[in-house]
DRENGUMAR-36623 format. One record per residue (C-alpha): residue number from 1; x, y, z. Coordinates in nm, 3 decimals, padded with zeros to 5 digits. Layout:
// DRENGUMAR-36623
(rec NUM,(X,Y,Z)),
...
This chain:
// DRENGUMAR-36623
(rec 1,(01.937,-20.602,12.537)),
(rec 2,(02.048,-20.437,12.876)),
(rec 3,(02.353,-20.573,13.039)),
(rec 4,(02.331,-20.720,13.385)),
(rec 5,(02.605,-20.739,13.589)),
(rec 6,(02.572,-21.037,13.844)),
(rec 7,(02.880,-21.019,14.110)),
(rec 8,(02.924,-21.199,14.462)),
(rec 9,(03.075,-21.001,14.740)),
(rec 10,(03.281,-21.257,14.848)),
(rec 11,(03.591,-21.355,14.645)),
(rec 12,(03.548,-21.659,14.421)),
(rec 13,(03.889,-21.844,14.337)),
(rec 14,(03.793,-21.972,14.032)),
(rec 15,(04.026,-22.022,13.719)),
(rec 16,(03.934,-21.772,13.407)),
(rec 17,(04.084,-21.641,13.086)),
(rec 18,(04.160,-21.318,13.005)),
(rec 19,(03.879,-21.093,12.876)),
(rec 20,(03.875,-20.766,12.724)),
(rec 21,(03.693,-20.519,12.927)),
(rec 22,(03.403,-20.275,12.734)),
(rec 23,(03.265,-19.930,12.812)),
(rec 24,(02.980,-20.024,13.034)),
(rec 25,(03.236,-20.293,13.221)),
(rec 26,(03.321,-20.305,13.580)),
(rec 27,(03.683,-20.224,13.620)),
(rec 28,(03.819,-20.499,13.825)),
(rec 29,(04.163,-20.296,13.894)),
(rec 30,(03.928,-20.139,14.137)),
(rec 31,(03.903,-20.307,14.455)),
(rec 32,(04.009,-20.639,14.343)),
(rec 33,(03.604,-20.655,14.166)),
(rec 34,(03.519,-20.370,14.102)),
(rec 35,(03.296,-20.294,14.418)),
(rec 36,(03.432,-20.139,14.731)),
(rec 37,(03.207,-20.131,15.043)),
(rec 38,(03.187,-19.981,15.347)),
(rec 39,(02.985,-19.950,15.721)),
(rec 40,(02.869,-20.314,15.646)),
(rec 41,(02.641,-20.315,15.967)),
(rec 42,(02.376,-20.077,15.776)),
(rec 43,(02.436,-19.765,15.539)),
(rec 44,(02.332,-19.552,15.298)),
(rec 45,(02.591,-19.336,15.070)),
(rec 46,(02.424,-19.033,14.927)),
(rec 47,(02.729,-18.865,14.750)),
(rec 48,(03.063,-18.892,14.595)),
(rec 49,(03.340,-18.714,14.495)),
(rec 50,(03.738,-18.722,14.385)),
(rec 51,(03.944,-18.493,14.631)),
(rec 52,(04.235,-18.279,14.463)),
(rec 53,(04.475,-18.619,14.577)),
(rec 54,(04.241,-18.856,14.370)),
(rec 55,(04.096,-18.998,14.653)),
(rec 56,(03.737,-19.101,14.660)),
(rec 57,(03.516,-18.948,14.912)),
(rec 58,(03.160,-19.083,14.990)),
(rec 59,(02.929,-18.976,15.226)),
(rec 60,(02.577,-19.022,15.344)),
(rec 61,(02.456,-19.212,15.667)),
(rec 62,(02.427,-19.539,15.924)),
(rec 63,(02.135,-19.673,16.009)),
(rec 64,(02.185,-19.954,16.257)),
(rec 65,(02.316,-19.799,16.663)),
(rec 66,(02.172,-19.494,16.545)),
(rec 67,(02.096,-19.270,16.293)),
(rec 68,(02.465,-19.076,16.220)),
(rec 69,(02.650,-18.925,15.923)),
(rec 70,(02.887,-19.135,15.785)),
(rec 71,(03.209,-19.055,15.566)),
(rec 72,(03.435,-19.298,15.361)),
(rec 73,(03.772,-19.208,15.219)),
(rec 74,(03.917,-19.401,14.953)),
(rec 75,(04.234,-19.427,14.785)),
(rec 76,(04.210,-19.448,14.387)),
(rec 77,(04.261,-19.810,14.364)),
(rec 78,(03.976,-19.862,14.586)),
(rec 79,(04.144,-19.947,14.891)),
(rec 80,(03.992,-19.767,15.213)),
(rec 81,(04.235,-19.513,15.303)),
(rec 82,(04.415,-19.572,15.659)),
(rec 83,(04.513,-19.236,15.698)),
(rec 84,(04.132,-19.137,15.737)),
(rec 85,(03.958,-19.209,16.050)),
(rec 86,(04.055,-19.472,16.319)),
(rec 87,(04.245,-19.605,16.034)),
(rec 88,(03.991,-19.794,15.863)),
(rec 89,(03.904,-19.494,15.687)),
(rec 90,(03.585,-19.429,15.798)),
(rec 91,(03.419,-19.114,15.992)),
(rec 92,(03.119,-19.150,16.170)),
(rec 93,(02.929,-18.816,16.348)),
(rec 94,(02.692,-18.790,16.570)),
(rec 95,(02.518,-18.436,16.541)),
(rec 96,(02.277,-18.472,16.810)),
(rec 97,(01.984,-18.688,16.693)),
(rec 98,(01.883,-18.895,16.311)),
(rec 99,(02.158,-18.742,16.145)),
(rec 100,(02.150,-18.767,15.739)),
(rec 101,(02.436,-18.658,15.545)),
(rec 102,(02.320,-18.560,15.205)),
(rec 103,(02.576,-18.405,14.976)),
(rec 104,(02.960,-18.342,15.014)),
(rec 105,(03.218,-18.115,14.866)),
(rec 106,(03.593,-18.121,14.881)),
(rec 107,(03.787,-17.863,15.020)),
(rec 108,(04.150,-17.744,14.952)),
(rec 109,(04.304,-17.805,15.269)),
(rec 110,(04.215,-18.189,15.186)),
(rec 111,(03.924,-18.220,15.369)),
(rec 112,(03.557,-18.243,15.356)),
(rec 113,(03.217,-18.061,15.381)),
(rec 114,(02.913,-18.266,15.438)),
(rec 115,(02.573,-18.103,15.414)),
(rec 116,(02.199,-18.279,15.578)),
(rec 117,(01.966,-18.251,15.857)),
(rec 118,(01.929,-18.365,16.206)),
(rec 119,(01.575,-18.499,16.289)),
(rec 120,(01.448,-18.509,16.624)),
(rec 121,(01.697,-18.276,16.749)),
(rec 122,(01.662,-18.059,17.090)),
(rec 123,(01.482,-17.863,16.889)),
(rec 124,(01.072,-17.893,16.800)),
(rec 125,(01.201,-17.844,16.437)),
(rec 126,(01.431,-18.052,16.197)),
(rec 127,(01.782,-17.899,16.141)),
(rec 128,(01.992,-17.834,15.847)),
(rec 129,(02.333,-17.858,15.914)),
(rec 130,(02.694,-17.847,15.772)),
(rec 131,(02.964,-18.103,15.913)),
(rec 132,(03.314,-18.021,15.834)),
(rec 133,(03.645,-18.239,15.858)),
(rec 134,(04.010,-18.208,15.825)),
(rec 135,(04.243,-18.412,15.582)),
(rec 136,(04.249,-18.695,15.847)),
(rec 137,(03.895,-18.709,15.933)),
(rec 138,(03.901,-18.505,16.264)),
(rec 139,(03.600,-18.235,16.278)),
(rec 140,(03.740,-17.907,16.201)),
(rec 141,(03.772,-17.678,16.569)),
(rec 142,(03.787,-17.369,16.368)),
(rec 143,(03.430,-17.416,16.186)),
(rec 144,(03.145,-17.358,16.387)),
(rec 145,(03.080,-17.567,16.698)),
(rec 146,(03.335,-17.816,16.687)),
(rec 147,(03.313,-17.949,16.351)),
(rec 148,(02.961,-17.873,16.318)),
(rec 149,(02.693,-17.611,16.230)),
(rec 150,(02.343,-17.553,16.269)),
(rec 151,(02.176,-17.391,15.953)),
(rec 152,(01.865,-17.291,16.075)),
(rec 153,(01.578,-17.149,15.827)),
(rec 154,(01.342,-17.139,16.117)),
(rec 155,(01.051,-17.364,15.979)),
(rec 156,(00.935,-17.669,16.138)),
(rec 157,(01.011,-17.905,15.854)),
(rec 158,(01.349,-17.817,15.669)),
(rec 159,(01.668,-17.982,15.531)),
(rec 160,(01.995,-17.895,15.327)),
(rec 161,(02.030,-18.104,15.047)),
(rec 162,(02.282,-17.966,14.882)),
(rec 163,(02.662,-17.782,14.945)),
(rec 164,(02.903,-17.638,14.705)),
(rec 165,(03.188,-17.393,14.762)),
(rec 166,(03.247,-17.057,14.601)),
(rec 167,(03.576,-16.932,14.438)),
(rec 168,(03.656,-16.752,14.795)),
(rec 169,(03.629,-17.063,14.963)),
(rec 170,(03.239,-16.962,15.142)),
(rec 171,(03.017,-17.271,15.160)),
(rec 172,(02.640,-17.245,14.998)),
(rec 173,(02.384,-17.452,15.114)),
(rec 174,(02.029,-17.560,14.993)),
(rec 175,(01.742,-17.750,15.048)),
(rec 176,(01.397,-17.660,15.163)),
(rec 177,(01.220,-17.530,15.459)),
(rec 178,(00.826,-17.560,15.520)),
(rec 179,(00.571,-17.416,15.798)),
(rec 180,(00.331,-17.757,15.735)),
(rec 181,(00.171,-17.542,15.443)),
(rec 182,(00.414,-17.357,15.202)),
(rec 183,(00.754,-17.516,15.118)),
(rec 184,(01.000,-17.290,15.024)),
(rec 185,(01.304,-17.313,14.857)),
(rec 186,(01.570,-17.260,15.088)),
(rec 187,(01.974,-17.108,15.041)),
(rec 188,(02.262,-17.022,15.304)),
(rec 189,(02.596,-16.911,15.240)),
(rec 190,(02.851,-16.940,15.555)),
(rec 191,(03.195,-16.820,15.573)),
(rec 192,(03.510,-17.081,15.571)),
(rec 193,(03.475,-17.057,15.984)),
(rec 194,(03.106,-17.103,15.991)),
(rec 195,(02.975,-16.769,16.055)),
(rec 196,(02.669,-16.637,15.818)),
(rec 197,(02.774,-16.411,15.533)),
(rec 198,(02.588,-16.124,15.575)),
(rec 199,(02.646,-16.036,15.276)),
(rec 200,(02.443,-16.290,15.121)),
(rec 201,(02.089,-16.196,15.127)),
(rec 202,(02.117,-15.948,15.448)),
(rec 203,(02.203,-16.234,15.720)),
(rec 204,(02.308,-16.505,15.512)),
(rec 205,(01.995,-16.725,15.441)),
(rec 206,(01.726,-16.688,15.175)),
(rec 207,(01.400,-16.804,15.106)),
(rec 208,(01.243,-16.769,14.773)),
(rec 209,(00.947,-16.787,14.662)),
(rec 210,(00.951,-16.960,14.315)),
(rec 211,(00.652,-17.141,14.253)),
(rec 212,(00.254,-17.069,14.391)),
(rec 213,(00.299,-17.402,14.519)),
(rec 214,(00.559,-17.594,14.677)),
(rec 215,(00.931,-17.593,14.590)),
(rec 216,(01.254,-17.722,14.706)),
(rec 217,(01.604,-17.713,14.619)),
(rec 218,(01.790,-18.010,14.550)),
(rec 219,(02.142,-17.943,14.372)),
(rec 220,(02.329,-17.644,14.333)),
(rec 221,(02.660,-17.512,14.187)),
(rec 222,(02.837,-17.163,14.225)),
(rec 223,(02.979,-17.040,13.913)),
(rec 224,(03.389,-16.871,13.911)),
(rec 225,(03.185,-16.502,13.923)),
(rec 226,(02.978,-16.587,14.247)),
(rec 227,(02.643,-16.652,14.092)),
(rec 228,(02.451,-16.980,14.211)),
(rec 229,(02.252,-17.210,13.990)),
(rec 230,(01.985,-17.376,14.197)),
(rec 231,(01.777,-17.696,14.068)),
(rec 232,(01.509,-17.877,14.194)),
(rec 233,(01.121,-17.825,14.201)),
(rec 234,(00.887,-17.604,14.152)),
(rec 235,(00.503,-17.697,14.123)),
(rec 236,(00.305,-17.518,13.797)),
(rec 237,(-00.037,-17.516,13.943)),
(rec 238,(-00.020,-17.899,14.171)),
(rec 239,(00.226,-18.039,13.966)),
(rec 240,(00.595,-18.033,14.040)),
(rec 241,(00.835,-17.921,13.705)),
(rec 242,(01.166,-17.959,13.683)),
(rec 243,(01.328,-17.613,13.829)),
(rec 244,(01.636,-17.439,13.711)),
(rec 245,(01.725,-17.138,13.888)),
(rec 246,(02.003,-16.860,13.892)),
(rec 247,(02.142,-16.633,14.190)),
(rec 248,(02.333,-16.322,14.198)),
(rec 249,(02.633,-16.328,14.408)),
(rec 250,(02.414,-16.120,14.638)),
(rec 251,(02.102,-16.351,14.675)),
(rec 252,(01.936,-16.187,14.432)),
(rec 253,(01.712,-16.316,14.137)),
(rec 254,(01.942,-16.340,13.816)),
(rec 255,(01.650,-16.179,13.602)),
(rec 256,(01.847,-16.248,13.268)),
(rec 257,(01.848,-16.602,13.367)),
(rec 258,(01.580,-16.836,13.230)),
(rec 259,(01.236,-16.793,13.116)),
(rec 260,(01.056,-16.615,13.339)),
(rec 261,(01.247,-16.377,13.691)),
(rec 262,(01.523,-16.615,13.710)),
(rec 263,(01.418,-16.962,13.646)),
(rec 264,(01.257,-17.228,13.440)),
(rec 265,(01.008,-17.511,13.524)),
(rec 266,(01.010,-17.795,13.242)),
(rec 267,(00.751,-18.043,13.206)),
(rec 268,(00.902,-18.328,13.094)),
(rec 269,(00.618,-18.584,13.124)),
(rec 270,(00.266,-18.520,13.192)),
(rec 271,(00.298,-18.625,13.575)),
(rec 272,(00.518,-18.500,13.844)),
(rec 273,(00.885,-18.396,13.753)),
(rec 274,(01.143,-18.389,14.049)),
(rec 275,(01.506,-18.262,13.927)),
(rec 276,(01.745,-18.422,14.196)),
(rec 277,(02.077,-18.362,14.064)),
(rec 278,(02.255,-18.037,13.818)),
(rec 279,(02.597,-18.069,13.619)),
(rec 280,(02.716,-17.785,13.397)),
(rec 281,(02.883,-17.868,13.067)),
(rec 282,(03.222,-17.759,12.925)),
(rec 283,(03.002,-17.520,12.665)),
(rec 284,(02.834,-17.362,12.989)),
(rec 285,(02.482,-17.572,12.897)),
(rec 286,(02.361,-17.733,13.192)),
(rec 287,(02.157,-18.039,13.287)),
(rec 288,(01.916,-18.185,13.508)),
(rec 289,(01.819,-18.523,13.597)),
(rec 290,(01.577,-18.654,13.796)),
(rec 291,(01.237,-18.871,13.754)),
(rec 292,(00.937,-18.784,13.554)),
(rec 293,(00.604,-18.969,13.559)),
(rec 294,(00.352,-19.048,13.327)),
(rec 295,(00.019,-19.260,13.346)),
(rec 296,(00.147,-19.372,13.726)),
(rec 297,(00.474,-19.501,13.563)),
(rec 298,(00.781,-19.302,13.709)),
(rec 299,(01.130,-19.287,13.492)),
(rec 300,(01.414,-19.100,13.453)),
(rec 301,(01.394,-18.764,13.296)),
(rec 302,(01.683,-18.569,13.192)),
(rec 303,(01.672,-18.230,13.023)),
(rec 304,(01.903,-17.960,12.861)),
(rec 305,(01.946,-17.576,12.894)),
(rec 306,(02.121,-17.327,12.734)),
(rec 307,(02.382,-17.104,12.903)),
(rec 308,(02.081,-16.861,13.010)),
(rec 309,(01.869,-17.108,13.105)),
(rec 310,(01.682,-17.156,12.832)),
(rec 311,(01.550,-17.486,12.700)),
(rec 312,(01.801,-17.641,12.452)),
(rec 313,(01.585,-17.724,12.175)),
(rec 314,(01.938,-17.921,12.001)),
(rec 315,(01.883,-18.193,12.285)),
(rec 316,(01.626,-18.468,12.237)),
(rec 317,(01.313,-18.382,12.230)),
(rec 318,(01.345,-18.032,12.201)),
(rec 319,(01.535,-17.998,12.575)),
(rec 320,(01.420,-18.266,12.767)),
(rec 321,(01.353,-18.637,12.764)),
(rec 322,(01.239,-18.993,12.909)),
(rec 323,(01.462,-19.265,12.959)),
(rec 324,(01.281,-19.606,13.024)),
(rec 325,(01.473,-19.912,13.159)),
(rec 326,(01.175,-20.108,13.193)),
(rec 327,(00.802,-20.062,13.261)),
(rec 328,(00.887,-20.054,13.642)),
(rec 329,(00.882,-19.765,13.876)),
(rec 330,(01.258,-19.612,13.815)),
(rec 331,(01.434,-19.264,13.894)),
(rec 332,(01.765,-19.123,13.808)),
(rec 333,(01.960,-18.929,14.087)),
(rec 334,(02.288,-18.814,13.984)),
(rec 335,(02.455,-18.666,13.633)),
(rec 336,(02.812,-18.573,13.505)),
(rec 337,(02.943,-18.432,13.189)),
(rec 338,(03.195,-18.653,13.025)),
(rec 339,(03.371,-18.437,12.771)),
(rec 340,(03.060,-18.377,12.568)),
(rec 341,(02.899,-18.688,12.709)),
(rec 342,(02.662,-18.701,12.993)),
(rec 343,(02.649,-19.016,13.249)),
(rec 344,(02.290,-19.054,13.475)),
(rec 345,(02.295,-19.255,13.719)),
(rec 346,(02.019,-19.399,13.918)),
(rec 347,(01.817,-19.693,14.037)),
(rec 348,(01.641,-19.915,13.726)),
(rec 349,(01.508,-20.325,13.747)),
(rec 350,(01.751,-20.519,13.585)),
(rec 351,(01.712,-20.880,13.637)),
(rec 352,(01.428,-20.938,13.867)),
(rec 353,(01.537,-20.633,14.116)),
(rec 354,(01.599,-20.292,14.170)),
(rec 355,(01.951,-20.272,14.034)),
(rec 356,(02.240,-19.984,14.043)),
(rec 357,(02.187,-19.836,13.661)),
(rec 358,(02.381,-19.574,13.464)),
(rec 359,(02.341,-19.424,13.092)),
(rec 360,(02.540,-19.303,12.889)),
(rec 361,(02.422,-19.017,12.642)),
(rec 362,(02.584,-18.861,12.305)),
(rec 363,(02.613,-18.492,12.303)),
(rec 364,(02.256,-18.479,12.111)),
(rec 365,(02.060,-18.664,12.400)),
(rec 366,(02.063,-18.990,12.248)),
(rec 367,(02.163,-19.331,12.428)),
(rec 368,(02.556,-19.389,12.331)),
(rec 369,(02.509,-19.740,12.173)),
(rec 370,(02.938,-19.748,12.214)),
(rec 371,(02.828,-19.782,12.627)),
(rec 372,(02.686,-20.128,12.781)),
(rec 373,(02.586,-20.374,12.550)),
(rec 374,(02.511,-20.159,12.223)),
(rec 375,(02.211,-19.937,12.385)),
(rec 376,(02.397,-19.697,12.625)),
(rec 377,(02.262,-19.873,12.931)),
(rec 378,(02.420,-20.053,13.198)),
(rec 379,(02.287,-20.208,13.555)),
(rec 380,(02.467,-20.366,13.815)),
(rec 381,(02.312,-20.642,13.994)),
(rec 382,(02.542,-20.704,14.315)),
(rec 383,(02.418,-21.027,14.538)),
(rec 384,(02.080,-21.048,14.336)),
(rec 385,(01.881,-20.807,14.602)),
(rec 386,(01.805,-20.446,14.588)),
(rec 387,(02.123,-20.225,14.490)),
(rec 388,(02.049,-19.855,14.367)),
(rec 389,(02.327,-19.556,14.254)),
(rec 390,(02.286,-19.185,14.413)),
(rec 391,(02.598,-19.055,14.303)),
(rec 392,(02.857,-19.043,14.034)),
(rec 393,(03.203,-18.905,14.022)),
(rec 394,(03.486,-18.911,13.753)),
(rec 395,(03.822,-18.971,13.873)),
(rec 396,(04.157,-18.849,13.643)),
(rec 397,(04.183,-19.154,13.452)),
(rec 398,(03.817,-19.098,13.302)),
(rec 399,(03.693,-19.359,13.497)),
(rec 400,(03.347,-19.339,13.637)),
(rec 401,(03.268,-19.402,14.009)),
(rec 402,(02.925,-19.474,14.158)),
(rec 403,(02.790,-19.449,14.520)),
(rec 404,(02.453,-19.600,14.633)),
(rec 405,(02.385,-19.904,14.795)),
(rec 406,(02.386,-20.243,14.822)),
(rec 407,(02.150,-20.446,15.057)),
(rec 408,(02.261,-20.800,15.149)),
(rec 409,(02.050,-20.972,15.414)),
(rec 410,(01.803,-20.750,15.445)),
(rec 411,(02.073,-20.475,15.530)),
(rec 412,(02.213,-20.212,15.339)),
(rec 413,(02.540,-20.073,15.269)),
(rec 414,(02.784,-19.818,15.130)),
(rec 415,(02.829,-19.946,14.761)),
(rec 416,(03.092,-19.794,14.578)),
(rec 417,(03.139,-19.921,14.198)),
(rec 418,(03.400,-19.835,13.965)),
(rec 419,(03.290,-19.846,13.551)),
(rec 420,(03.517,-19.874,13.260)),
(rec 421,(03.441,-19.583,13.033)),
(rec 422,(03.653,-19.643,12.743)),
């Protein structure tokens, strides 16, 4: 059977003996529960991750006084971090319009990068954009436009979902952009200050054309020699595949990469595969996750490559497979490597609602029956309404932090979960 987790908000002050805490657990050293919240009046957190001080960093967006992006800081304990913000450690930024963060990436100087688009800007079209902030939480004045800029593909319908930063300290951005017709997949690479690199595919942006169909990029990671690895999807004929994708440090295709000028599409059920998220092993294999449907039921796919991009036919299912929580529509959005693990994350029904979910897999593929309650599968059920995960992190100590939300009376929030992994 799946573990549910069912846990209150509030604090209850009831008497209890001690327990001993499993993998699958919620740590409650973190945050006196294990759940740390934030922007309580309406939020969504899209991404996580552990700054080089251990703190956590969470991002994504408000929804109630306007559509902003929103950034949490907090310290590894759990505790929101005073030093951040107006000392509640909490950023909100108003770009100009409905502005979404998306992804985030730390930065050596102790701050932040937060990549999404601005809808219903001055502009007739949407706008990627990249939001930067200093160790405190101030917008940086020596990136762009205070803090803030505009990456601008110059298609009515685009977005960055996606930011990582190279070796040299340039920021690379991707997402989509699409003229109502053709979606491309879409890339940008911008100096530390802001600026384009022009060195990157002649002004700094890219379009490719992957797929006869549509396509869009959503996850990306820049190797230590420049390259970029791109995932997302790419349709084969009407259908969308799972898309893995390699750069040269120039923009260029990586033509040794994959199967076919760069890339590979996977079909890992017979409907529509979306790849949403792209971790890269210890070995140099790397994975996607993401949903894959089949007969009008949607679940989480996850599938294996080699360190050219190849299928690896030593994972489940010869490269690729289905996880199934229940017979419900379910999707995975985020994956880590842990040591020669891999944790997905997602959104699954646990007991009666769309709960926050995570799996754990061996190094084969297969569910880690040493994870949850003896079938490497765990959900979190917070107040009993709809909760879902986006995002997963490892801090030092090995254990695993998930962002999402949680929605109590009718309103969501920034969740932020803590798992024992050991």
């Amino acid at each position: 059977m799946r573990r549910s987790l069912v846990i209150a908000l509030v604090v209850l002050l009831v008497a209890a003996s001690p327990t001993v805490a499993d993998p699958g657990d919620l740590d409650r050293s973190f945050s006196e529960d294990g759940i740390a919240t934030a922007f309580a009046s309406g939020s969504i957190a899209t991404a996580v991750a552990v700054d080089p001080a251990g703190r956590i960093v969470v991002a994504g967006y408000t929804l109630t006084g306007g559509v902003d992006v929103a950034i949490a800081r907090f310290l590894p304990d759990g505790s929101r971090d005073s030093a951040f913000g107006g000392g509640d450690g909490r950023v909100r930024i108003d770009v100009g319009a409905s502005d979404y963060g998306m992804d985030i990436v730390t930065l050596s100087d102790g701050g932040v990068a937060v990549a999404g688009v601005s809808i219903g800007a001055r502009s007739e079209r949407d706008l990627p954009f990249v939001v930067r902030v200093g160790p405190r939480g101030a917008r940086s004045g020596s990136f762009g436009s205070v803090g803030v800029v505009i990456v601008d593909f110059g298609r009515p319908s685009q977005a960055a979902n996606a930011i990582a930063v190279t070796p040299r300290g340039r920021l690379v951005v991707g997402g989509f952009a699409s003229n109502g017709t053709t979606t491309r997949s879409a890339v940008a690479r911008l100096l530390p200050d802001g600026r384009r690199d022009r060195s990157f595919a002649g002004d700094g942006r890219l379009l490719i054309d992957l797929s006869d169909g549509s396509e869009a990029v959503h996850d990306l990671l820049v190797l230590q020699d420049g390259r970029i690895v791109l995932a997302g999807e790419a349709d084969v004929g009407v259908q969308p595949r799972f898309l893995l994708a390699r750069l040269l440090e120039s923009g260029e295709r990586d033509t040794t990469f994959g199967l076919s000028n760069g890339m590979t599409r996977t079909d890992v059920a017979p409907g529509a595969d979306v790849a949403l998220a792209l971790t890269r092993q210890a070995d140099g294999k790397y994975v996607l996750a993401g949903r894959a449907a089949n007969s009008g039921r949607q679940d989480w796919g996850v599938a294996r490559y080699g360190i050219r991009g190849r299928p690896d036919d030593t994972f489940v299912g010869g490269g690729a497979r289905v996880i199934r929580f229940t017979d419900a529509t379910e999707e995975a959005t985020d994956v880590i490597a842990q040591g020669r693990r891999l944790l997905v994350v997602g959104r699954a029904h646990g007991a009666g609602t769309l709960d926050l979910a995570v799996a754990r897999l061996k190094s084969g593929g297969a569910l880690d029956p040493t994870f949850g309650a003896g079938d490497g599968l765990v959900t979190v059920d917070v107040v009993g309404a709809t909760d879902a995960a986006r995002a997963v992190a490892l801090q030092e100590n090995g254990r695993i932090v998930v962002a999402g939300e949680s929605w109590v009376e009718r309103t969501p929030r920034f969740l932020v979960v803590r798992i024992r992994a050991a």
